[in-house]
LODREN-111199 format. One line per 3 residues: number of its first residue (from 1); their letters; for each residue x, y negated, z negated of N, C-alpha, C. Coordinates in steps of 0.05 Angstrom, whole numbers. Example, Ala and Ser with C-alpha at 12.3 -4.5 7.8 and 13.67 -1.06 7.14 Angstrom:
REM LODREN-111199
1) as) 264 114 -156 246 90 -156 264 66 -156 | 257 45 -142 273 21 -143 258 -1 -157
//
This chain:
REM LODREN-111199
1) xxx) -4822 -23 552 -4823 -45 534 -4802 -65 542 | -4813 -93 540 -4793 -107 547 -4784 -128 522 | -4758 -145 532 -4757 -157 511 -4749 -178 523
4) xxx) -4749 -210 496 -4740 -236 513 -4715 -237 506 | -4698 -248 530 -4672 -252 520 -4676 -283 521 | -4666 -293 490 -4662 -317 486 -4624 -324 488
7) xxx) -4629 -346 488 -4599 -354 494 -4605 -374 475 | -4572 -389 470 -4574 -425 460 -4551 -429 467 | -4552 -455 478 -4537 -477 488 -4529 -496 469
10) xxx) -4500 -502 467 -4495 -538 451 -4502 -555 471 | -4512 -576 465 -4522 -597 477 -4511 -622 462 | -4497 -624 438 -4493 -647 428 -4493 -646 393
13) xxx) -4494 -659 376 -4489 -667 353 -4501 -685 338 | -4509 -679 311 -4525 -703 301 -4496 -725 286 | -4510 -744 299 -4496 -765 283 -4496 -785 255
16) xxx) -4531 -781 256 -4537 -794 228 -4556 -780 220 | -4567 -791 199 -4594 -779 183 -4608 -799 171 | -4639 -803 173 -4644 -827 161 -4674 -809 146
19) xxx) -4683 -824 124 -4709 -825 121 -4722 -850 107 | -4744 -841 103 -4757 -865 96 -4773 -863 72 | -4766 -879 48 -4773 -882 15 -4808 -898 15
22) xxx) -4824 -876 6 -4851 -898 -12 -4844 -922 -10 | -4856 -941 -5 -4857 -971 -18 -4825 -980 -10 | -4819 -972 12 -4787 -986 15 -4786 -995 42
25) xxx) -4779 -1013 57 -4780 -1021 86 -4754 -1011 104 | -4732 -1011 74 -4701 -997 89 -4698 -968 93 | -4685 -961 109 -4684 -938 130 -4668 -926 100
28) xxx) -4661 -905 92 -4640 -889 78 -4631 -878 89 | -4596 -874 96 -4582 -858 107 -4569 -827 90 | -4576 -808 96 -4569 -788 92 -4548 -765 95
31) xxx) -4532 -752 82 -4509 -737 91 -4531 -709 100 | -4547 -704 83 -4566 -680 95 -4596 -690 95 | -4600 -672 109 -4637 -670 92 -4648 -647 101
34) xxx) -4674 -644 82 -4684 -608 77 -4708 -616 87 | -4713 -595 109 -4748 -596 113 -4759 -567 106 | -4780 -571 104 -4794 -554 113 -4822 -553 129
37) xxx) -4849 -535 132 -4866 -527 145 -4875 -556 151 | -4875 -578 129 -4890 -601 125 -4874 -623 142 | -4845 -619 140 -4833 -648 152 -4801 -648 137
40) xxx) -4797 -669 128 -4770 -667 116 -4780 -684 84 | -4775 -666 66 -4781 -666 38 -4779 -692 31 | -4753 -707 18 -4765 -736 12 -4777 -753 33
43) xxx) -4785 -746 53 -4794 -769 73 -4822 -780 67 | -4819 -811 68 -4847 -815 55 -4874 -801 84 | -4869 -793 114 -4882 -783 119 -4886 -752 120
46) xxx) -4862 -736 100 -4866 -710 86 -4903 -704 94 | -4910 -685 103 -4939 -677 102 -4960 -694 113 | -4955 -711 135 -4966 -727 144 -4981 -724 167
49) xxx) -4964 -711 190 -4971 -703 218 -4951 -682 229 | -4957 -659 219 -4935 -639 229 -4927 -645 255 | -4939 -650 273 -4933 -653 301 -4909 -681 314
52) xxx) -4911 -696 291 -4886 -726 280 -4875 -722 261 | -4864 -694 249 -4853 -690 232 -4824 -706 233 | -4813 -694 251 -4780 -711 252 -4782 -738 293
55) xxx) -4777 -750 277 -4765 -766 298 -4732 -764 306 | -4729 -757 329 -4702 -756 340 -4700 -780 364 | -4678 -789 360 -4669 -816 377 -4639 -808 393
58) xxx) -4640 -814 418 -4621 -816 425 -4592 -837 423 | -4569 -829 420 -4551 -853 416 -4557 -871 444 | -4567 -857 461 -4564 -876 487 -4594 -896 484
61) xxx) -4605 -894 471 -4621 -921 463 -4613 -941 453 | -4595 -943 438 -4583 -956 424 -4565 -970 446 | -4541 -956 463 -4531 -966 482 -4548 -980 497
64) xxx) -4571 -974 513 -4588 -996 528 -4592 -1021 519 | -4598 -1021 489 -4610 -1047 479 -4582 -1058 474 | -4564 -1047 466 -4534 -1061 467 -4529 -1073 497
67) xxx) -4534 -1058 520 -4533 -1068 545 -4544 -1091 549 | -4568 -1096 535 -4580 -1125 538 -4575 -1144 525 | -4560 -1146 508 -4546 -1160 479 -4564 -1156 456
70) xxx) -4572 -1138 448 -4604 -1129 424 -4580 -1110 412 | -4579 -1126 389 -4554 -1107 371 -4571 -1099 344 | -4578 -1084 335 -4595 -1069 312 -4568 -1044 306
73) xxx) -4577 -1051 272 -4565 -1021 268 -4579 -994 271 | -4565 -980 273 -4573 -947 275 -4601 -937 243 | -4616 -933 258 -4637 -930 239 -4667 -946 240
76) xxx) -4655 -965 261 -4686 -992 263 -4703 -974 281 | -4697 -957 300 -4710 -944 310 -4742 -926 299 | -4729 -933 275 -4739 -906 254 -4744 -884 258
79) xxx) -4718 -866 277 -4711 -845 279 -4697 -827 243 | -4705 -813 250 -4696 -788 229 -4670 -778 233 | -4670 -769 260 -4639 -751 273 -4629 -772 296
82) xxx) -4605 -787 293 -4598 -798 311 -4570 -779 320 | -4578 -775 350 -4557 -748 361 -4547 -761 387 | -4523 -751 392 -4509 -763 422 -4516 -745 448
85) xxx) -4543 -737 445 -4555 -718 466 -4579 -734 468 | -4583 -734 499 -4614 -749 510 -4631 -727 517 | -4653 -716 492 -4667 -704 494 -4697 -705 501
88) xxx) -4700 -739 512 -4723 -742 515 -4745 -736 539 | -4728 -717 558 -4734 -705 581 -4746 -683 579 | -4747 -673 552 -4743 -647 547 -4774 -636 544
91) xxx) -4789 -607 549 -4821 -617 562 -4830 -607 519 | -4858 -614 523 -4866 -606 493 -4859 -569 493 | -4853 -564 474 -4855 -529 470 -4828 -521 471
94) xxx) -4809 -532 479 -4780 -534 479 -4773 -537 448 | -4752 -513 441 -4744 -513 414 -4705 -519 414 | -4703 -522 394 -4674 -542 387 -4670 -526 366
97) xxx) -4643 -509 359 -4635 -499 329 -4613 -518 319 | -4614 -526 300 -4594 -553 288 -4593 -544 252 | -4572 -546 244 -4569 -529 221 -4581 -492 219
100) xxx) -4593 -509 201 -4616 -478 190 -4638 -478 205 | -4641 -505 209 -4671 -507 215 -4675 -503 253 | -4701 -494 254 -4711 -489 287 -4733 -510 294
103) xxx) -4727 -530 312 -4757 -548 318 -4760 -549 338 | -4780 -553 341 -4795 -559 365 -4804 -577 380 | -4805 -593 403 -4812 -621 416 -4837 -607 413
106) xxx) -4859 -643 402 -4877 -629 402 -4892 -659 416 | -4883 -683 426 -4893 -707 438 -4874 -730 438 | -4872 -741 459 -4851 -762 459 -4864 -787 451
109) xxx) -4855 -801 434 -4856 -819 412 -4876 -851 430 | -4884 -854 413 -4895 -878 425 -4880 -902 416 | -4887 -934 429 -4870 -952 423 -4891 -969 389
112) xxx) -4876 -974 374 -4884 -986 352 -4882 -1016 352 | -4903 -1029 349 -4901 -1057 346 -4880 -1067 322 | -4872 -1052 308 -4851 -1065 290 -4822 -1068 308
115) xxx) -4829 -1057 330 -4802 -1063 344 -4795 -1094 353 | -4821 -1105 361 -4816 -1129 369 -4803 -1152 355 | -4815 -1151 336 -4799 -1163 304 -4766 -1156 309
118) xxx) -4747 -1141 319 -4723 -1138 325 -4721 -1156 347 | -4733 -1150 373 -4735 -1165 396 -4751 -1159 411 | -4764 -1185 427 -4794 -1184 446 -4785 -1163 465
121) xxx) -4754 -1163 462 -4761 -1142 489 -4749 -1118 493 | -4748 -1099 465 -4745 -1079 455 -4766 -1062 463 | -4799 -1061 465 -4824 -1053 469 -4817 -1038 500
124) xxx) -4810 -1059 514 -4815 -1051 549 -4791 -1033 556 | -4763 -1050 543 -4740 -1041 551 -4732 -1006 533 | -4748 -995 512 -4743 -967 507 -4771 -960 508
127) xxx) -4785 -970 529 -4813 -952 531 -4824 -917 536 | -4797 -911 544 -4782 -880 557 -4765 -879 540 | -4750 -887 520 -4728 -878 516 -4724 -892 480
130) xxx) -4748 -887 471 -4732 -893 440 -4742 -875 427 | -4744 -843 437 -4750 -822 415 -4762 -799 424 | -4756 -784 404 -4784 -756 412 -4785 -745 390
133) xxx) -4816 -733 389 -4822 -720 358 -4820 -688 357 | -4803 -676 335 -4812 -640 335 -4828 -640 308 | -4833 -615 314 -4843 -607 286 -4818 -578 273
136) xxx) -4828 -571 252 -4805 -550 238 -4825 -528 237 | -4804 -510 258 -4810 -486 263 -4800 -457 243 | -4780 -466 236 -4765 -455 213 -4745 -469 193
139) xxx) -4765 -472 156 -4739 -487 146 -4719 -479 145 | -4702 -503 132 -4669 -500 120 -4666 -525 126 | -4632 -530 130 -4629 -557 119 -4604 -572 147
142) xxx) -4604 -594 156 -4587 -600 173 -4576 -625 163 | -4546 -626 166 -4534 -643 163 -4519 -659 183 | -4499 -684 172 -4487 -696 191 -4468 -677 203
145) xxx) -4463 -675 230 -4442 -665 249 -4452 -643 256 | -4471 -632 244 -4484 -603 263 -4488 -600 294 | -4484 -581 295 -4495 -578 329 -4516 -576 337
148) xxx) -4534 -583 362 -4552 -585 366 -4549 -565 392 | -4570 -534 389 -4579 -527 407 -4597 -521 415 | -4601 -518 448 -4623 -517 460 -4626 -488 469
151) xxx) -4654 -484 461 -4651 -451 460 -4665 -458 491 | -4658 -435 504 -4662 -424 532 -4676 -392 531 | -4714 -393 534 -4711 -369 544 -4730 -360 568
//
């Protein structure tokens, strides 16, 4: 009989938390938030597309578009978990434990035409690099400053 040895790695830290209210255009910033099977509970896309349950953004997106003078605050992305780890290399099936909760990369994010409305050239310039989606593999709840690891097995 054999068995898997899993491991986990820190890779980084969440820095913010955002979701998104019914009928509201502004991002909400959060000290926690609770998911479960469906997504993350108040999110207005709660139960929507398990597979885009959470959006995670790297801080280094934010630095690029700062590199070009595109100053947005933290959240226009409409990321969920903004973390100081660039996980967007990372292949689908790859899981992340962060709080309580266990997710999973499950597709790297596409670009949204609401970005352009920030700047024309936000679209091209994070076409690789403004996100990736997991889904929740196991609830509980993650907050600001948690660690983010990458399970290895």
């Amino acid at each position: 009989m054999s068995t898997i040895n899993t491991s986990m790695q820190a890779v980084g830290e969440i820095l913010s938390l955002f979701i998104s209210k019914e009928g509201s255009k502004t991002r909400i910033c959060k000290e926690s938030i609770t998911l479960d099977a469906l997504g993350i509970i108040e999110d207005k896309y709660h139960n929507t597309n398990i597979d885009r349950s959470i959006l995670i953004t790297s801080l280094s997106s934010y630095t690029l578009a700062k590199s070009k003078q595109i100053q947005m605050p933290y959240g226009s992305l409409g990321e969920n978990l903004l973390i100081d780890y660039n996980p967007y290399a990372l292949a689908e099936g790859r899981q992340l434990r962060i709080g309580t909760c266990m997710l999973e990369i499950s597709q790297n994010c596409t670009m949204c035409d609401h970005l352009s409305n920030i700047d024309e050239r936000l679209p091209e310039l994070l076409k690789d690099d403004r996100g990736i989606f997991a889904k929740v593999l196991e609830k509980g709840e993650i907050k600001l400053g948690d660690t983010i690891y990458l399970i290895n097995t």
